[in-house]
N, C-alpha and C positions, 0 to 999 in steps of 0.2 A: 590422619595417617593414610588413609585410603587415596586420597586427592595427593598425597608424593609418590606412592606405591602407581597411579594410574600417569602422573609424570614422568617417572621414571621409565614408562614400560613403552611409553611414546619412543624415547629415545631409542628403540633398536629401527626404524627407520630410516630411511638413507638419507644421506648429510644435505644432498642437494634437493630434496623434497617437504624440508621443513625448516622450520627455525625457531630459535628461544626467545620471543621477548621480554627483557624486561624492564617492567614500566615502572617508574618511581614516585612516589608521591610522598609529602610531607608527611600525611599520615597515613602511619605505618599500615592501618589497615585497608587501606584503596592503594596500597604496592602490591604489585603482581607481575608472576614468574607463567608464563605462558608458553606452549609450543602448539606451533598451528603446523596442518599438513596442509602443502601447496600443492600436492599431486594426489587426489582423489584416485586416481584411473589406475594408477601400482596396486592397491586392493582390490580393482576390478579384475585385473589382469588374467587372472585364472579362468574366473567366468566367461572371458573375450576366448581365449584360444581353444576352452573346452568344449564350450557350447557350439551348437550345430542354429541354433535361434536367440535369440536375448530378445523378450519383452519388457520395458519399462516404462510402467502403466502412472498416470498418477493425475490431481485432480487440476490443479492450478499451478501449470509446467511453462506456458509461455512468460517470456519468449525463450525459444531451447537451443538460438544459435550455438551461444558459448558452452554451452551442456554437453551439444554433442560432440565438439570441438574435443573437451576436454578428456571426455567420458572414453570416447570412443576413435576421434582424431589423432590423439597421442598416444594411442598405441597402435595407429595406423591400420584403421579398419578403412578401407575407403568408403567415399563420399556414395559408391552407385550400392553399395549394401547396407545402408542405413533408410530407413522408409520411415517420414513423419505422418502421422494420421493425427488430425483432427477432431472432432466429433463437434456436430453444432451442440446447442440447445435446446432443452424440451419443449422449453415456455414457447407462444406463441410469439412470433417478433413483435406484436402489438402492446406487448406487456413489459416491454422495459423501454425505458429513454435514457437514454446515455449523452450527456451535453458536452461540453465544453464551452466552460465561460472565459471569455480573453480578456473582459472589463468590466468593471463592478456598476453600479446604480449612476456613479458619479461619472462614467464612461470615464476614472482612469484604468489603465492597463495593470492585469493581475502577474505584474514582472515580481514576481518570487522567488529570485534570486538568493544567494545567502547576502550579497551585500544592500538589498532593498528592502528585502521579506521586513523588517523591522522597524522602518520609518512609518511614522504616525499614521500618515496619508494611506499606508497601503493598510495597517489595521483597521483603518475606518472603514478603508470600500470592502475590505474582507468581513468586518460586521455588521456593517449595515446590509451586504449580499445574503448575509445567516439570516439576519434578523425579518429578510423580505422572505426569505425560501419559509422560514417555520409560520408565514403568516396564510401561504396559499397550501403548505405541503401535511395531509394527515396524517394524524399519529403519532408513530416514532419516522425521528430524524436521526441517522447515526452522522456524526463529521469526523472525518480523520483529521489528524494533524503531522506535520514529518517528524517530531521531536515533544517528549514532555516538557520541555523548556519552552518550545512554541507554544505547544497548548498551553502552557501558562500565562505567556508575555499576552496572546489573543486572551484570554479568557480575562486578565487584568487589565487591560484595556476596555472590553465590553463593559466589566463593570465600575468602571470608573465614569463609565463616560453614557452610562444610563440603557447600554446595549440589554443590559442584563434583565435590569427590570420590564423593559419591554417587551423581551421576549417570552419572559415570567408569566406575561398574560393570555400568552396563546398555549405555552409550555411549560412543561417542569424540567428545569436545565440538570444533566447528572457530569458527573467526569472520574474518567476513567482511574480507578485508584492505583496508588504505586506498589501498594501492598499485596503480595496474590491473595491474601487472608481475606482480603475485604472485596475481592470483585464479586462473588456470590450475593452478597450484601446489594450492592449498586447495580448489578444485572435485574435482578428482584425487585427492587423498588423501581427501577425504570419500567420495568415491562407490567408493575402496576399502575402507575403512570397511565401511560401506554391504553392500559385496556379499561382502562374509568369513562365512567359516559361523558361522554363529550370531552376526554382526556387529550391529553398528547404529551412527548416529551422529546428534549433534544440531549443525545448522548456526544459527549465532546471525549474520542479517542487518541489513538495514537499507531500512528502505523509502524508495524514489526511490536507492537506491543501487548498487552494480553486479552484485548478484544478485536484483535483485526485476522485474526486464524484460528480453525477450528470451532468457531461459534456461529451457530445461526441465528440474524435475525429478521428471521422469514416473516412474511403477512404484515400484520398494522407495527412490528417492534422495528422494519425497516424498510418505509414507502420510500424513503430518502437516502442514499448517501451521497456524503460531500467530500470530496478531497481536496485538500488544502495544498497547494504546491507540492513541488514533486521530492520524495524523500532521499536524494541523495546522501550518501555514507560520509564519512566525514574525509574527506582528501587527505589529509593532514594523519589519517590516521596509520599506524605502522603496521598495519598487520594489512589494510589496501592496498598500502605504498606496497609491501613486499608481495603480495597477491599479482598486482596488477604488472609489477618486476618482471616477476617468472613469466607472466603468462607470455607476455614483449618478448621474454629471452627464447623459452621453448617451446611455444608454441607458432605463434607467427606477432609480427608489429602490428601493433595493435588492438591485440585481444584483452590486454588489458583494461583498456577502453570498452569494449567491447561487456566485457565482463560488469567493469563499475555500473554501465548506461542501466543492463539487461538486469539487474541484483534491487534496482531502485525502481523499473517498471515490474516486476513480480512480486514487489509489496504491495503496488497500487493494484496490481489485479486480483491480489489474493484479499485486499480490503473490497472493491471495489464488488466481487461474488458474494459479500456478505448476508449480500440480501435478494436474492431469488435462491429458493431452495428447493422447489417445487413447483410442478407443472404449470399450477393454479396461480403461481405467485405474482405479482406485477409492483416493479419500483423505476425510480428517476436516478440514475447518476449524472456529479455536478461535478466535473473539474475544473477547479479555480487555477489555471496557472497559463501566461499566453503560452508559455511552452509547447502544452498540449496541441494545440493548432498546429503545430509543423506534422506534414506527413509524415515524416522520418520514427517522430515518438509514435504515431498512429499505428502504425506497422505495429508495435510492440504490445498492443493489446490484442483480447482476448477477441477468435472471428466473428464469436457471437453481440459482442461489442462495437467491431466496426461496421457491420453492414447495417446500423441503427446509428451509427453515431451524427452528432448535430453539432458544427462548430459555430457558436454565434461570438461577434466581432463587440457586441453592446446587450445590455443586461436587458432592454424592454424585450426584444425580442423572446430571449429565452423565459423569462419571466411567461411569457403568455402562451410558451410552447408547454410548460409547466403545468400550467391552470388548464387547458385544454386535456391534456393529456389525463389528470386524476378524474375534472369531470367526468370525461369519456366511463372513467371507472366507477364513478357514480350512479351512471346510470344506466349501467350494465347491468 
């Protein structure tokens, strides 16, 4: 009763700032009656004309083109009264590696596309890359995925095809549960795992899912993260299409785009801080997708991220920039 009463109360909102969807499905109980608000910045509105300053603090905000576009653009704050601050990071720049990998062990190209991501070839070099990283990289290894579908069709291929067992031997493989009941459970045993002598373990996630925000796993629970191609939203989906509408319509052409790009690089940043949480911390990030190599996506991470970042074109290389990099921490 509560969930019609907070439907209903949506509805006094203005007609050209939301809309009803609804979605149908055979079974009755995945049909859904939804109203989404396209216009965030009418709630703000009060605070824009009242305030004489607006700070809006927050932790993992890039990239904040379309944000302040929206937030603050539309309702015509100009562009010379808006001030972005940055802040670097604490850690020392020596303690984080941030990669980009364009091509797996087999030097083909990590084109992770939605219409490639799923052919044979490309889960092979995507697990045979895991299976090389968990054999030089200590500890815990966290790896995203764009979709639990993904992480499944990867995780079923690994093990069909011996990825699994192999990496059994360096690791204790966990993944990420569907269930919120049960991630307590799979957090806990990983990070025993984890802290076993001579342990390690590789945690197989999910970005936008209920390990990729709000969790740390700082020290030995995340020497590694891996991002698995980039998590774009689903196009197709009606509540983007009519996001990305408005923005086209009332904002400027374009920003819808703008919008989709910026929504799908703020999960990877927000996965991607998973693991330095502390001064003292030090880890390697791996982005698997050639995408990543174009400046244009670079821009859209985090600054502490790019003045370290390492685009390599073939896996030896990064492979040994890897191994360098943890020894170094060895023998520190």
């Amino acid at each position: 009763m509560l969930n019609v009463v907070t439907f209903l109360e949506t509805l006094v909102n203005r007609n050209e700032d939301g809309r009803i969807l609804v979605i149908r499905s055979s079974d009755l109980n995945k049909s859904q009656i939804k109203f989404i608000l396209l216009n965030p910045a009418n709630h703000f509105n009060d605070v824009v004309s009242q305030a004489r300053s607006i700070i809006v603090a927050g932790g993992t905000m890039e990239p904040v083109s379309e944000f302040k576009d929206q937030l603050f653009g539309n309702l015509g704050v100009p562009n010379s009264r808006i001030h972005h601050f940055s802040c670097g990071h604490v850690i020392p720049k020596d303690n984080i590696l941030p990669l980009v990998l364009c091509a797996g062990p087999s030097n083909r190209k990590f084109d992770l596309t939605f219409e490639n991501r799923t052919k044979a070839e490309t889960l092979k070099e995507i697990s045979m890359t895991i299976a090389n990283l968990c054999n030089i990289v200590p500890k815990g290894t966290v790896c995203f995925f764009p979709s639990y579908d993904y992480e499944a069709l990867v995780y079923n291929y690994m093990s069909e095809n011996q990825f699994v067992e192999r990496i059994s031997k360096k690791k204790t493989i966990f993944r990420e549960p569907k269930k919120s009941s049960e991630v307590d459970k799979v957090l806990s045993d990983y990070a025993k795992a984890v802290e076993k002598e001579g342990g390690g373990a590789l945690l197989l996630s999910v970005i936008g899912g209920k390990l990729s925000e709000g969790l740390n796993f700082s020290d030995d629970l995340g020497r590694c993260v891996i991002v698995v191609g980039m998590p774009y939203a689903n196009i197709k989906s009606l509540y983007i299409q009519e996001k990305m509408k408005y923005l086209d319509t009332h904002l400027k052409q374009g920003a819808g785009q703008e919008y989709y790009r910026n929504s799908c690089m703020k999960a990877v940043n927000q996965s991607i801080g998973r693991a330095i949480r502390h001064a003292n911390d030090y880890a390697s990030m791996v982005l698997l997708d050639v995408r990543y190599g174009s400046p244009h996506v670079q821009q859209l991470l985090p600054g502490w991220i790019k003045e370290r970042l390492q685009v390599h074109d073939s896996f030896g290389p990064m492979f040994k920039s890897i191994g360098v990099f943890f020894q170094s921490k060895k023998s520190a």
